[in-house]
C-alpha positions in Angstrom: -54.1 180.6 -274.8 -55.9 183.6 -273.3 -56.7 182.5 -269.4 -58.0 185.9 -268.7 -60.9 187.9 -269.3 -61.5 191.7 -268.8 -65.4 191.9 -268.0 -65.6 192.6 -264.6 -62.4 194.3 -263.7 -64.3 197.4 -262.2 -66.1 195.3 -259.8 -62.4 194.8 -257.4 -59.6 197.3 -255.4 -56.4 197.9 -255.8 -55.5 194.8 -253.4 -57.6 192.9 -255.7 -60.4 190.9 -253.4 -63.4 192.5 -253.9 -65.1 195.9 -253.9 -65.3 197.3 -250.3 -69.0 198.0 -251.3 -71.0 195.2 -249.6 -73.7 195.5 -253.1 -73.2 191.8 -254.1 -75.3 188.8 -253.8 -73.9 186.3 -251.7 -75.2 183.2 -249.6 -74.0 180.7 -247.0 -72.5 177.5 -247.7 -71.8 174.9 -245.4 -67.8 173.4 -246.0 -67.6 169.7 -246.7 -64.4 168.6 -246.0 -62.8 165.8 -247.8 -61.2 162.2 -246.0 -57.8 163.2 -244.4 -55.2 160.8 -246.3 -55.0 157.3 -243.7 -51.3 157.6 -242.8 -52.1 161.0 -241.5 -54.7 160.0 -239.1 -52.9 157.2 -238.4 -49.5 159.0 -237.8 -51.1 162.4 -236.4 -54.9 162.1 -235.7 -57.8 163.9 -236.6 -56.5 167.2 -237.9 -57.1 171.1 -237.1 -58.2 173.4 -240.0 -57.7 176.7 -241.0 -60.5 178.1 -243.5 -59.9 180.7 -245.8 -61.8 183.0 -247.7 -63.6 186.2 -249.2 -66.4 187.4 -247.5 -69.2 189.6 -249.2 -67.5 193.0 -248.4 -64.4 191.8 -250.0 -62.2 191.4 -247.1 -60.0 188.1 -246.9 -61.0 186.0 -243.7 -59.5 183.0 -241.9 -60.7 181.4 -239.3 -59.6 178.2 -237.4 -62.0 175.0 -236.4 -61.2 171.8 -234.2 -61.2 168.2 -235.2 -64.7 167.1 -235.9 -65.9 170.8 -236.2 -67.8 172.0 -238.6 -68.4 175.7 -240.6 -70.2 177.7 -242.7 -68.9 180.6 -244.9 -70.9 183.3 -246.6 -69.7 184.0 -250.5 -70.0 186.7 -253.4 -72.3 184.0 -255.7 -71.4 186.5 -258.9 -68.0 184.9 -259.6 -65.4 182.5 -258.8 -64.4 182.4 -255.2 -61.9 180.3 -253.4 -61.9 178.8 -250.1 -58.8 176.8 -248.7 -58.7 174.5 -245.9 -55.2 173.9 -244.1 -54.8 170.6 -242.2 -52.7 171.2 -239.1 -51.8 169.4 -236.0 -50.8 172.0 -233.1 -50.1 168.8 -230.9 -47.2 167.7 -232.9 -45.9 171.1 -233.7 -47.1 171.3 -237.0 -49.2 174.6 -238.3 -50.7 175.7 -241.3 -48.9 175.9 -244.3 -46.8 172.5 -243.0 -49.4 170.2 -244.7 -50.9 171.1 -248.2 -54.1 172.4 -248.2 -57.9 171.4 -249.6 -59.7 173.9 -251.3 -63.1 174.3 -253.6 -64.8 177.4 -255.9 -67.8 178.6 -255.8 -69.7 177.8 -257.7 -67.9 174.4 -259.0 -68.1 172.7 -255.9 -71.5 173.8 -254.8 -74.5 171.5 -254.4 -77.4 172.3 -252.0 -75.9 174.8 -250.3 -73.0 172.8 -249.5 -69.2 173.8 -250.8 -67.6 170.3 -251.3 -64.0 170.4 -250.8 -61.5 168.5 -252.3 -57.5 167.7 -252.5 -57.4 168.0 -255.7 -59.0 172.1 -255.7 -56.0 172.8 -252.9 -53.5 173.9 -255.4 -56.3 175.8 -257.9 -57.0 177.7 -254.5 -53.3 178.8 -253.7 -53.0 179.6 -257.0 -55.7 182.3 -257.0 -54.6 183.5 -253.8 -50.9 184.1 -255.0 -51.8 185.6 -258.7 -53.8 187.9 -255.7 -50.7 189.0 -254.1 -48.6 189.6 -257.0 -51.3 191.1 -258.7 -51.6 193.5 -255.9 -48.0 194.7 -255.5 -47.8 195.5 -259.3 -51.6 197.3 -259.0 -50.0 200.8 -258.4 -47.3 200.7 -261.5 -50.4 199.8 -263.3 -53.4 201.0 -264.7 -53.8 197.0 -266.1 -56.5 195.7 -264.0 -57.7 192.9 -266.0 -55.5 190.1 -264.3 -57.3 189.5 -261.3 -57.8 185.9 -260.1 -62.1 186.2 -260.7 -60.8 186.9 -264.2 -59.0 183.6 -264.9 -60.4 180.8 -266.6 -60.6 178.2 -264.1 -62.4 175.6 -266.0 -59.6 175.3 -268.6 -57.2 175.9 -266.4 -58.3 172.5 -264.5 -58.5 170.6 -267.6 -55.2 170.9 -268.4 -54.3 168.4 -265.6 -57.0 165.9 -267.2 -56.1 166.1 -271.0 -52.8 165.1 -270.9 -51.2 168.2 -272.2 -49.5 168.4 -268.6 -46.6 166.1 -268.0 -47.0 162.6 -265.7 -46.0 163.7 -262.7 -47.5 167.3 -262.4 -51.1 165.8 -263.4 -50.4 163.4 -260.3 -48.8 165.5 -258.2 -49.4 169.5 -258.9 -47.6 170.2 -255.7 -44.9 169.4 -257.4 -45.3 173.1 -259.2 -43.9 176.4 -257.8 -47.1 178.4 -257.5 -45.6 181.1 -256.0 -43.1 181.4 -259.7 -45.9 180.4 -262.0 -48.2 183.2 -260.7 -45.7 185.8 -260.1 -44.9 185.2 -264.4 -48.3 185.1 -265.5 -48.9 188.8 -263.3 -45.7 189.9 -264.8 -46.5 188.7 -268.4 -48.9 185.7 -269.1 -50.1 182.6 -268.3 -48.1 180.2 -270.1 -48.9 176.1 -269.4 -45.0 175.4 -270.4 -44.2 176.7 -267.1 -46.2 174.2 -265.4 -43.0 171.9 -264.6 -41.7 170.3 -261.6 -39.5 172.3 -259.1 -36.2 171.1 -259.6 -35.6 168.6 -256.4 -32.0 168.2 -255.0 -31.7 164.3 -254.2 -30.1 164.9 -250.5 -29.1 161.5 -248.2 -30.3 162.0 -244.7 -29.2 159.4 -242.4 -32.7 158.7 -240.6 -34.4 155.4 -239.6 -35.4 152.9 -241.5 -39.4 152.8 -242.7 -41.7 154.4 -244.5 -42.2 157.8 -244.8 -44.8 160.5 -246.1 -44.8 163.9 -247.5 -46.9 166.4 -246.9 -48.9 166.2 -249.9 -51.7 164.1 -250.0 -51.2 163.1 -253.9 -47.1 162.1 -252.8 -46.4 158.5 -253.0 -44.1 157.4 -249.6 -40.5 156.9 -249.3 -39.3 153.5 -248.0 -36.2 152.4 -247.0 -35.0 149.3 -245.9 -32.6 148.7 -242.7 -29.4 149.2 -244.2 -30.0 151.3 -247.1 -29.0 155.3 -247.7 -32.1 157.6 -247.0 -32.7 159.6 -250.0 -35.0 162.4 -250.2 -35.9 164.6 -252.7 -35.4 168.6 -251.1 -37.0 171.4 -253.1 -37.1 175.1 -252.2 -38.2 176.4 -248.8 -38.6 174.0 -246.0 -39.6 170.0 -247.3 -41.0 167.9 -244.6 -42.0 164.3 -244.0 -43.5 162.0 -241.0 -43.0 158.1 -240.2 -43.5 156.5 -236.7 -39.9 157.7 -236.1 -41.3 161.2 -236.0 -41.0 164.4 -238.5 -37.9 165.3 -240.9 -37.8 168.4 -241.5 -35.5 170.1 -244.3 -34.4 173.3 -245.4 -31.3 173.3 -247.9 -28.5 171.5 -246.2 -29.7 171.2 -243.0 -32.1 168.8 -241.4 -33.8 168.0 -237.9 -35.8 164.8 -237.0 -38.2 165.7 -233.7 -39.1 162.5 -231.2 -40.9 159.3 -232.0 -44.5 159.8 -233.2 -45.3 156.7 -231.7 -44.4 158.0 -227.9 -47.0 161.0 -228.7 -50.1 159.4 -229.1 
């Protein structure tokens, strides 16, 4: 299946954003952010976000907004353009990249000058934004510059999680994917669906409380364990984190740290 399309290749730089030429249309959107997931509020509170972006002269932007804040971003309305939305919750020691993000394209999200954002456009928007990077750092060994994230076919791309070519879990789940490897291949060679797979997990005891406790994806159903039983948690690459009213677990490999009771915080 051919994901790419090499029509408006000329229209990007080298670090593959957009032209430095500020010649394209663009407009303003207001961000509509989507319902934090309950045990987060209920755990954390009202989270922080971090808004990223394109802005009409092609140069990324991020920008940060308070809890009941709200924001308005200005977009290239000539192709698909990301934004991504990263909960985070300074008070408890937990920044940007700790929680998965929201996200929405333009102009799939749009209606009446509002960008809706969802959960479920989060890992479509990390995706472009990684086949960006890679794409970049193999730019100047190549004259190829056809596979630029405006190029990709986003539509199909987002079926396959609804036609049931994907397996069970991923379709639930997509966090579940390593972006970072799947975009890194499809620069390198293609885009291939096959590698759309679960990260292999390490099942890893952890001899924490006793309760229920959630990940930082918002699709992740919770771990609960009774008193008495063997923690088990499932530890993929790079550091894996979860939060109960015993407080945060964080893991990295073999080793593991548990911070003070969430409940004292609030």
């Amino acid at each position: 299946m051919v994901f790419f399309a090499a029509i408006i290749a000329a229209n990007f730089a080298p670090v593959l954003l957009l032209s430095g030429c500020r010649n394209h249309l663009s407009s303003s959107y207001t961000l509509v952010f989507p319902a934090v997931p309950d045990a987060w509020t209920t755990l954390l509170g009202q989270p922080c976000w971090r808004i990223e972006w394109i802005d009409p002269d092609g140069k990324f932007q991020r920008t940060d907004i308070q809890p009941g804040e709200g924001l308005a971003v200005e977009l290239v309305v000539t192709w698909a353009n990301p934004v991504t939305a990263w909960p985070y919750w300074p008070s408890h020691n937990l920044y940007p990249g700790n929680f998965k993000p929201a996200g929405g394209f333009f102009p799939y999200e749009m209606s009446g000058g509002r960008l809706h954002l969802s959960w479920e456009a989060g890992p479509d928007t990390v995706f472009y934004w990684e086949l960006a990077r890679y794409a970049s750092l193999s730019y100047e060994d190549s004259s190829d510059t056809t596979k630029i994230p405006a190029n990709f076919d986003w539509l199909r791309f987002r079926e396959l999680f609804t036609t049931g070519v994907l397996s069970d879990p991923v379709c639930k789940d997509p966090w579940l994917i390593d972006w970072s490897f799947v975009a890194e291949r499809t620069i390198s060679a293609n885009f291939d669906r096959r590698r759309l797979v679960p990260e292999t997990a390490e099942l890893t005891a952890i001899p924490v409380p006793f309760g229920t406790w959630y990940g930082t994806s918002p699709f992740a159903d919770p771990l609960f364990f009774t008193e008495g039983e063997s923690p088990v948690f499932p530890v993929r690459s790079g550091v894996n984190m979860w939060v109960s009213e015993t407080g945060i677990l964080r893991v990295s490999g073999n080793a593991w740290m548990l911070t003070d009771s969430l409940a004292q915080r609030r």
